[in-house]
Structures are given as C-alpha cells and as structure tokens.
N, C-alpha and C positions, 0 to 999 in steps of 0.2 A: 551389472547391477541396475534395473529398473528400481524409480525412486517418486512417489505421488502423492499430491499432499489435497484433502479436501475437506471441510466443515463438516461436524456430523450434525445430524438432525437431532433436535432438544431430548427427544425419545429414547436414540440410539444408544443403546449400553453398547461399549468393547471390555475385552477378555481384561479383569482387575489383574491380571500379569502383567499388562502392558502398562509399562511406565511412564507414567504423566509429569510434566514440567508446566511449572506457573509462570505465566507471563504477567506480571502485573507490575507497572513502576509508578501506581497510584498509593502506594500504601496504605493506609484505615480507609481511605474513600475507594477503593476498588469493588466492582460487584464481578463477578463471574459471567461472562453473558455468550460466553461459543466458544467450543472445544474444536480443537482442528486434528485429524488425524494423518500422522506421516505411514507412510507403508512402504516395505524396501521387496520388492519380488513381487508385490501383491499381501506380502506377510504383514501385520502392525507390528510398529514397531515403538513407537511413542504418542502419546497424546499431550497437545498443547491445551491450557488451558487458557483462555482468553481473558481478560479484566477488560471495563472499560472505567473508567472515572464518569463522577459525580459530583454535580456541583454543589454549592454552601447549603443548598435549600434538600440535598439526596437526588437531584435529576440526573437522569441517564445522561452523558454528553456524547452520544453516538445516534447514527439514521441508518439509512437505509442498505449503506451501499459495502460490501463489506470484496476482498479479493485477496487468492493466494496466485504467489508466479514462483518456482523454484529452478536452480540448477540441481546438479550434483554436491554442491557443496554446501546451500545456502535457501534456506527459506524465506519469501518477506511475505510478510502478511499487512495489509492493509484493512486497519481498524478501529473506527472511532476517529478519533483525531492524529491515530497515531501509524508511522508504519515499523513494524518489528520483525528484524532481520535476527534468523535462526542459523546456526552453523550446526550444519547436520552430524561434525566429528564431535566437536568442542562440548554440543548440546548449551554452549553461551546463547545467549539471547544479549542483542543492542536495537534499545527502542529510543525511535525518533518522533519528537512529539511537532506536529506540524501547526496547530493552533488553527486547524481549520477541519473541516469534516474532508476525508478522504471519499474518493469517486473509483479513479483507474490505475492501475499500474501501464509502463509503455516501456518495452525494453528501448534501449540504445545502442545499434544505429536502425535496428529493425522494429516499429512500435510495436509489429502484429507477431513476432516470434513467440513461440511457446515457452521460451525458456529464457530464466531471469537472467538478466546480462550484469556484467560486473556493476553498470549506470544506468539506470537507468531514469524516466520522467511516473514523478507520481502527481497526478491530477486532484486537485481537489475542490472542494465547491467554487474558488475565486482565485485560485492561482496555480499555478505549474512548479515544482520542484525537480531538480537535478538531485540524484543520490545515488553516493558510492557504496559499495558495499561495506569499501575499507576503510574511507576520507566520512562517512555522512552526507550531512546538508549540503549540496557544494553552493548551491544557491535557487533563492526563493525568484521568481518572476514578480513584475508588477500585477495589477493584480487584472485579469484576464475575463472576469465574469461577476456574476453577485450568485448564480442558481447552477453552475459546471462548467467545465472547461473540457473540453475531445482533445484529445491528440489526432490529427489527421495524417501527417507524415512527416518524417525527418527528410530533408534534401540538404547533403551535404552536413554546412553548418546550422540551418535554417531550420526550425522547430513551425510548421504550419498546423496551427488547429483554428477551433472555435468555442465562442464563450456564451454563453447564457447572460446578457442585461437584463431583458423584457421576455421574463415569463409568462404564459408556456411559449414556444418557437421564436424570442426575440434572438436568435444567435446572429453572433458579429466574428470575422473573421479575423483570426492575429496572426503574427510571425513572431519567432523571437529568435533572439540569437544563442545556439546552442551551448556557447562559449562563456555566455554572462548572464542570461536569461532576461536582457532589453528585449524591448519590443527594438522591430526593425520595422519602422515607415516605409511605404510604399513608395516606388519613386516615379 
C-alpha cells in the first residue's frame, strides 16, 4: 500500500465521492483556508479540510509556511499555529495548538527522512517542539529565534540548528538537548 498526502491548489476540484473530513478545533471563528488530499495507490481517497483561526477583530492567524510528513499510519500537517495529527485507520484527528506560527516538521533521529517518525521536532517562528504522536507536546524549547528556527541535525542526544534574531541573515547557532529541549552551552 503506497500512501501520499499533498495540498490541493484553491482551483482544484476532486471527485464529490471522495469523502471529506473537517479539521477545525476553532469553532464559530474558523475559516476554511487548504484542503489537503490523502491518496492510497495513487487512488483519492479522502480530503482534509483545513480551518485556520481568527482573531477578535476576524484576522487570518496563519503565514506563510504551511507542511505535510506522513507515515503509514498517521498524517501531521502543519498549519497556522497549529499541528494536526490524522490517523489514517481511525480517520481521528488530534490537533495541537503551538501558540506560535509553524515553519518545519523534522523527523526524529533522522531530520531529513521522508517519513514521519513516531517524534518528531516541529519548528516554528521562535522555538523548537518535541511531539509524540501518542504523548503530544513532550516539550517546548526556550525560545530559539524571533523570524525561524532550522533544524540542522540530531547527533545523538544534541538537537543542532539555527535561529533568526536579526533579520534578513542575522542567524545564530543553538544546541539543545533532545531529552528536555535546554539550550546546551558550549564548553
């Protein structure tokens, strides 16, 4: 079973057979703003409907940066501020709200694998998160950047990337530890 998940373009119509699922945990302030499609062979096989939330005044809370990683079992989608993890039997949705605009997904122990590992690191404009598929949040980092955070590699237990202080190009390099998400000083 080949299994691929990608955004459609605002245009794109698919076959009104295929059945859609709402992701929205904004309730009356939700708008609809990306539909994601799963495909199981190459075949559709459901469409996600994306929400993002809206603040007191109706503003969109979502930018630029939007990403799918999936296993066999399990979709996360990063969006807005939030990332929402799909179980592809269940068709459950569990969405996790990060209170920050989302950038990268980075599996764990491999960043650059194609495929979402049970933990992985989700980056976002000013800090790093550690997330189970099963546990959540395991834990938030200090905070890493003010304008993105990279993931550059896992070694070991050591989480090496870099942060955006001074934009455009002010990046600063961090460690952290993979265990607790401290920053690890240099010695």
């Amino acid at each position: 079973m080949n299994l691929n998940a990608r955004f459609l373009d605002d245009a794109e119509q698919t076959d009104p057979s295929v059945p859609e699922h709402t992701v929205n945990p904004f309730a009356e302030r939700g708008i609809l703003r990306a539909r994601v499609l799963i495909e199981k062979d190459n075949e559709p096989v459901r469409v996600l409907c994306i929400f993002v939330g809206t603040d007191e005044q109706g503003f969109l809370l979502e930018q630029c940066f939007s990403k799918l990683l999936m296993n066999q079992e399990t979709l996360a989608i990063l969006y807005g501020q939030h990332v929402h993890l799909f179980d592809i039997a269940s068709h459950r949705v569990v969405s996790h709200f990060l209170g920050d605009y989302v950038c990268n997904i980075y599996p764990v122990p491999d960043p650059f694998s194609p495929l979402l590992s049970e933990s992985f690191l989700a980056a976002t404009f000013c800090y790093t998160f550690l997330i189970s598929i099963r546990q959540g949040v395991v834990w938030r980092s200090e905070q890493c950047a003010i304008d993105g955070v990279i993931i550059d590699e896992i070694a070991g237990n050591v989480i090496h990337g870099s942060g955006e202080w001074d934009p455009p190009g002010g990046w600063r390099p961090f460690m952290l530890s993979l265990d607790t998400g401290k920053v690890i000083k240099e010695a």
